[in-house]
N, C-alpha and C positions, 0 to 999 in steps of 0.2 A: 588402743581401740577407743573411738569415740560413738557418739549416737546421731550422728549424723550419715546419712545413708552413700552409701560407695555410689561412682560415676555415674554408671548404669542405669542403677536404681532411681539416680537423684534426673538424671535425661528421661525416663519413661514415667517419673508423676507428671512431670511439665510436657509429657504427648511430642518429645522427641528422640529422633534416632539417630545414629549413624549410619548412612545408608550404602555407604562405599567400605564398611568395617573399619578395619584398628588396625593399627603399626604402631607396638609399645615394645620398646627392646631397654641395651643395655650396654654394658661394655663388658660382662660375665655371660659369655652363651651357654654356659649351664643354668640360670634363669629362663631360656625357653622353655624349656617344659613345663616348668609351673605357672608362668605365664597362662600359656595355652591350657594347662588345666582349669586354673582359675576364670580363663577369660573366654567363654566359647565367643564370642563376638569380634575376636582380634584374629584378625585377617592373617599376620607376617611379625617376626620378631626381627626388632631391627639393631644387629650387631654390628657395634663400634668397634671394630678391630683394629691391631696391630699398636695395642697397647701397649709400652711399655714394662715390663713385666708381669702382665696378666699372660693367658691362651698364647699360643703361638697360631699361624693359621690352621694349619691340620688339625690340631688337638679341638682350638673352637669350633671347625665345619664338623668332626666326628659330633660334641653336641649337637650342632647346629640341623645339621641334616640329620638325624636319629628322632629330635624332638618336630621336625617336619615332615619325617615320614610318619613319625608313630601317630600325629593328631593330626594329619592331611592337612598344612597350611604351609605357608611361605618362608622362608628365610632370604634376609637382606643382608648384605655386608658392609659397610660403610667404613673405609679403608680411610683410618683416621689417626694418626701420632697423637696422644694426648699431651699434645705441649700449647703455649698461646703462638697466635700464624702471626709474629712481625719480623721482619726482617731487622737486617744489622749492616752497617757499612763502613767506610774506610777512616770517614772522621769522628766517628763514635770511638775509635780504637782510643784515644786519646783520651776520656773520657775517662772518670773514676765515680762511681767502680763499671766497670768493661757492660757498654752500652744494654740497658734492663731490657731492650728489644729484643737483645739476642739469649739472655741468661734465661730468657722464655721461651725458645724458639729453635733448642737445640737437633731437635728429631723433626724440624718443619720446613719439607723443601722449599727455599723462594730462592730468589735469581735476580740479579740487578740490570742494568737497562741492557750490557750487551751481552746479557745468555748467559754468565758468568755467576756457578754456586754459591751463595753465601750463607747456607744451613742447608740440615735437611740428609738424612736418608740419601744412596745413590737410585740413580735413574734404577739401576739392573734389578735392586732389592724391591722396589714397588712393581715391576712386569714380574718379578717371579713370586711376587704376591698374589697378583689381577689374577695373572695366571692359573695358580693353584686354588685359589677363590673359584676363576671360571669353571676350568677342568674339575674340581669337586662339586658342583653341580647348585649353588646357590643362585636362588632366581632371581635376585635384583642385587644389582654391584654398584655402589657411590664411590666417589674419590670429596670428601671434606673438604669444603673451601677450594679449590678449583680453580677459582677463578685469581688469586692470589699463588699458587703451586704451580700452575699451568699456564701462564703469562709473565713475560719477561716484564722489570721494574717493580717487580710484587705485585704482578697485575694491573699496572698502570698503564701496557702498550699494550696494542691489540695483537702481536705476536707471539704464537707457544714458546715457553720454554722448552728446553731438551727434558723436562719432564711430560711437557704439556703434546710433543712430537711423540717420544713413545708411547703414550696412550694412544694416540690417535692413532698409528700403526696397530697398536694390541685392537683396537676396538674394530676397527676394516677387517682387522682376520677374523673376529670370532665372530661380526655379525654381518660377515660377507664372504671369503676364503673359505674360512670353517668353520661355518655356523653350525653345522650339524655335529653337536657335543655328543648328543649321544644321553642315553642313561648310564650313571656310573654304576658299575658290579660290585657289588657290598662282598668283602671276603668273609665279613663276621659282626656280630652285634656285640658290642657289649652291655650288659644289664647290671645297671647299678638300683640298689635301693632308693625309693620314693624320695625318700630324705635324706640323701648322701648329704646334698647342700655343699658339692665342691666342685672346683673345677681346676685341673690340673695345672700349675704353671709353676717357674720358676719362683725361687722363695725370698724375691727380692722384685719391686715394684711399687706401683701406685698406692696399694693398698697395705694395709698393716700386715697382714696377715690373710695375702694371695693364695697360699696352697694350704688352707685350712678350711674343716667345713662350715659354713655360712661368715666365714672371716672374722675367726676368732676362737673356733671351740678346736679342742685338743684333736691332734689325730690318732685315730685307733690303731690296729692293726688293719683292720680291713678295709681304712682310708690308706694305708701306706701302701695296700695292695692293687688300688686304682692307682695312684703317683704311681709308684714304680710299673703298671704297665705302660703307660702312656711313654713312662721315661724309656723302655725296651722298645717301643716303635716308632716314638721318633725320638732318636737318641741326638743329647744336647737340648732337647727344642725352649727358643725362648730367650738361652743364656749366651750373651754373647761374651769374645775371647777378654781376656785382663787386657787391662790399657797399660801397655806398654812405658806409660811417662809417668812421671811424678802427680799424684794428686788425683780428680776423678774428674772428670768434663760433664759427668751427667748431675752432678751436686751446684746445686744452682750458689751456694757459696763458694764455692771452690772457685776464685776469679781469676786464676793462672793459670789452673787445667784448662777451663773455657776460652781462656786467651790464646793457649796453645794449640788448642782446636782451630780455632779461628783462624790460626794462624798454617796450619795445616790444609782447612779448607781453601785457601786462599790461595796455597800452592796448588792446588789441583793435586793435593796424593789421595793414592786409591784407598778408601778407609773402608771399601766391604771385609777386608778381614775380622775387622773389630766390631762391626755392625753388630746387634743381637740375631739370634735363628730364628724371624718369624715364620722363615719357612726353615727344612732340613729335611736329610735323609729321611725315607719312609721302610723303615726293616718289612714291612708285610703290605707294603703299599699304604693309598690313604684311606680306603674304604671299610674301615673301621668306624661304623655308627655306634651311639650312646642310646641304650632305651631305659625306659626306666621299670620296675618289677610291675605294675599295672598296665605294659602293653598286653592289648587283646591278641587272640591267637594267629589271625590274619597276619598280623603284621611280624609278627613273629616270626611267620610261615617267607615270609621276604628273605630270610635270611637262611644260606645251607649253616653258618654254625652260630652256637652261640656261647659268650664266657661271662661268666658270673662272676663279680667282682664286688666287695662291701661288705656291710655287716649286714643280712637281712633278716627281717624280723620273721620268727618260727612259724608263724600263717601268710605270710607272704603271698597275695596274689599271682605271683608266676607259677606258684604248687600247681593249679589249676588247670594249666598250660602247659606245664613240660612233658605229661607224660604223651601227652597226643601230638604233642611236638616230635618227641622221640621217638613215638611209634609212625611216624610217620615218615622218618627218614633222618631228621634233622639230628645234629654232632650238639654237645653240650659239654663243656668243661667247665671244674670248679674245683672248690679245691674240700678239706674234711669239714672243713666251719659250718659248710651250709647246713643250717638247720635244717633245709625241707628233705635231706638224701633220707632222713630215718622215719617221715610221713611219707614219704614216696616206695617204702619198702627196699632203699638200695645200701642202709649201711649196714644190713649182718652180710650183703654177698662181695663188698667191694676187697674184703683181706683174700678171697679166693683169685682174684685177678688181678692183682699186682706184678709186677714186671719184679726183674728179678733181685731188683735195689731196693725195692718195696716202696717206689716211690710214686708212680703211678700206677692205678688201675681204669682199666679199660671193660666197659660192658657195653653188651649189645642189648639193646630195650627197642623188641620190634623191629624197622631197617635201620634206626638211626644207633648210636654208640652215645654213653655218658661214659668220659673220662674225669676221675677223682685225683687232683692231688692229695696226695696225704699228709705233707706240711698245712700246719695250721694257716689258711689262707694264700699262700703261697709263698712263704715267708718262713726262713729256718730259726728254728727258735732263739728267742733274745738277739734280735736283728733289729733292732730298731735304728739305730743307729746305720745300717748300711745304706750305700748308696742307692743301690741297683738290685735286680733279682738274683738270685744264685743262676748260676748259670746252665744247670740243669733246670730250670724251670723256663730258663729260656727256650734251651733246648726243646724241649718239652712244647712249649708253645710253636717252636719253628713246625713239629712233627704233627700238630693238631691244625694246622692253620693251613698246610702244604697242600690238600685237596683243593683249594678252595681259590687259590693263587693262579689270576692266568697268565702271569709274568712271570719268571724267574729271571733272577737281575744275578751275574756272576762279573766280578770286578768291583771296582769303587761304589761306596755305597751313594745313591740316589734317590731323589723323591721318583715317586713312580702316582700313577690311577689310572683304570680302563674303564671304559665305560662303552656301551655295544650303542653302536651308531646306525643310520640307515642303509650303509654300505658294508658296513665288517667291525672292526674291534678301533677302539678311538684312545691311543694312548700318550698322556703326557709323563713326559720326561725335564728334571730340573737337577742339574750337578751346581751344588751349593758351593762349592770348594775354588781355591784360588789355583787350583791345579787343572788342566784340560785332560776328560774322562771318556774311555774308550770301554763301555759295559760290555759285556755279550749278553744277548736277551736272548730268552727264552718261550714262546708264546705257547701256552695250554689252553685252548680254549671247550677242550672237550664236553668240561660241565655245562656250557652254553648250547649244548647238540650241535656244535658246529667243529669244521676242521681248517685250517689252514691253507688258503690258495697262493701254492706257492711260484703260480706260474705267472704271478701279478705283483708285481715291485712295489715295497715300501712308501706311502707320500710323507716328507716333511713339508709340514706348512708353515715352518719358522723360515728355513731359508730356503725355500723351494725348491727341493732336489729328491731324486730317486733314491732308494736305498735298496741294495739287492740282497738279497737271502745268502747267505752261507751253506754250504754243503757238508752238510751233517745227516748224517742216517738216520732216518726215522725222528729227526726233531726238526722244528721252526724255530731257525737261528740266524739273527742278524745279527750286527754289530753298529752303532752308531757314537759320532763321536761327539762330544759335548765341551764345549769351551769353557775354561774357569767362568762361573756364571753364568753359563749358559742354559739355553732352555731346548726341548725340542716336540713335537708334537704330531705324531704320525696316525695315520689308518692306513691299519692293517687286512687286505684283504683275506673275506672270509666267504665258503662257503658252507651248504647244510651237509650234516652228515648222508652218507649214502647207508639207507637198507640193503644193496646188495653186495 
């Protein structure tokens, strides 16, 4: 802290403003929210993504979009590798130690004069990035340096590269074919404490200490209970497969893994196996937003459920909220930890409703339900150590989350989002896997008061084709197929329910 007066303050003695607001971001989108708290003046928070082992995209838009709906502003994404943008070439290889252009520039797509990779990420894993960026609903999307990514020679011809061709394809559909995204359908909120100060990722990265709160303090129990859910919904995300060769290509010393990279890339082999998950399967979809225990009720009210995750402090501002939340319709799960169950009046009645394992209890408060786990946070005791949730907890979540789902995905697992469009349901679909994936879907769209018009065929607008309904009794069931890496993106027609 010094005595000199913060931006703001120091622009309004000197009788100026910003008159078009603020875009202050980061490369941790769990910084928006305090951002926007701190800052009523900041317009948009603008997230550097696809960091190297920071957020993967799901887990950062679930901040991202939670801390823009809660304080009504912007999110930007800014699809950026954090390596330096120089390229590397044939007589550099010769070179000792193996040309510093490239030992900087491993995760940074460029391309030499005729089209031809020499770093960088595949085309596939940047569209089904745009992608899930787009489809989850973020209102301003950059691609970093551009003009160097997106132009053969490293930007010295006036020609796209095959990176700089599939955007420009992605950009015609979403802001011409399919422009109409649609709102995305929140399945649930998640509410962390004020000061969690984490943001879920892999435990390996830019930073010293990526999956710790404020990057560096110990984690709790009931920070392991935010990791590990993130980790049960988008399972993997972030960690890409072991490298297969001797040595590590991502250790900028390591000058013979990076060699042999090089050397790889050069061949043209397919390296999305080994790429990290910035994107990956979504177990409950991706509409899983982040609030923090100070959202006001309204926005609360956005959401049919809500899961309590962290250590929160015994007066907690959400007290204030929940019960008119619950009486109002609205689902709540947590687990014994929370302080506020015994200011709320619910832990002498939660041993009467226990299931018959005694591991959850279910009550009804007015229309809505509060479910209680009864492991301390959601965590079976002296668990520190494990990887993942017990699988009764998963369970358990599968069973609290199910209402609220208007997808049901049976087959390989997939990223999924819907979001209600101006014609009917807007759904993307992304099969992460080197394998080509044939889901059956399931469409519920009941909670939206609408039903399924099944007398109007499926549109993809990836590859422009029809998709017909299956003949199942009494369900809306397609089937679509999806190619290793592939993406798909359909509306689904809908109409209102009938009163008679």
């Amino acid at each position: 802290m010094t005595d000199q007066p913060d931006t703001f303050e120091f622009l309004k003695q000197r009788g100026l403003n910003i008159p078009h607001g603020l875009i202050v971001g980061g490369v941790g989108p769990h910084h928006a929210h305090y951002q926007f708290e701190i800052f009523p003046e900041q317009e948009a928070f603008w997230w550097e993504c696809m960091v190297p082992g920071l957020a993967n995209a799901q887990v950062g838009m679930s901040f991202l979009r939670g801390a823009v709906r809660q304080y009504g502003r912007k999110g930007l994404a800014d699809v950026a590798p954090y390596e330096g943008k120089r390229a590397w070439h044939d007589e550099l290889m010769e070179q000792e130690p193996l040309a510093d252009e490239f030992l900087h520039c491993l995760t940074w797509a460029c391309y030499d004069e005729n089209g031809r990779k020499l770093a960088g990420y595949s085309e596939s894993l940047y569209l089904r990035v745009w992608m899930s960026l787009w489809a989850g609903g973020v209102d301003i999307m950059l691609h970093e340096d551009s003009i160097s990514t997106h132009f053969n020679a490293f930007g010295a011809k006036t020609e796209l590269s095959p990176l700089g061709r599939v955007h420009a394809d992605f950009v015609r559909m979403a802001l011409d074919e399919a422009s109409d995204r649609g709102k995305m359908i929140p399945t649930a909120a998640v509410v962390l404490p004020f000061l969690h100060g984490l943001c879920p990722a892999p435990g390996v990265g830019h930073h010293p200490h990526p999956c710790s709160p404020w990057q560096g303090m110990p984690l709790t129990r009931g920070d392991r209970s935010i990791v590990r859910f993130f980790d049960a919904a988008f399972p993997n995300h972030g960690i890409g497969h072991p490298w297969p060769y001797p040595g590590n290509p991502y250790d900028k010393a390591d000058v013979e893994a990076r060699r042999h990279f090089g050397r790889m890339m050069q061949a043209g082999c397919d390296l999305r196996p080994l790429e990290p998950r910035h994107v990956t399967a979504s177990r409950w979809g991706n509409g899983l937003d982040v609030l923090l225990d100070n959202a006001p009720l309204d926005v609360l009210r956005q959401y049919p459920a809500l899961i309590l995750l962290g250590d929160f402090e015994p007066l907690t501002p959400l007290l204030e909220h929940l019960g008119p939340y619950l009486e109002g319709g609205g689902r709540v799960l947590t687990s014994s930890a929370f302080a506020g169950l015994e200011r709320l009046g619910f832990a002498t009645k939660t041993g009467d409703a226990a299931d018959e394992d005694n591991r959850v209890c279910k009550l009804t408060v007015g229309k809505g339900s509060l479910w209680v786990l009864r492991q301390d946070h959601l965590l079976e005791p002296h668990s520190e150590g494990d990887p993942e949730f017990p699988a009764w907890v998963v369970a358990a979540l599968d069973e609290f989350l199910k209402p609220h789902r208007v997808l049901e995905v049976q087959g390989p697992p997939i990223e999924w989002c819907a979001a209600r469009s101006g014609t009917g349901l807007r759904l993307y679909l992304a099969n992460h896997s080197p394998a080509d994936a044939l889901p059956i879907l399931t469409v519920h769209p009941e909670s939206l008061g609408c039903r399924v018009d099944t007398d109007k065929s499926i549109r993809n607008h990836v590859v422009q084709n029809d998709i017909p309904w299956r003949a199942v009794e009494g369900q809306s069931t397609f089937e679509v197929k999806l190619s290793a890496w592939g993406v798909a993106l359909l509306d689904i027609p809908l109409k209102e329910e009938s009163n008679g």
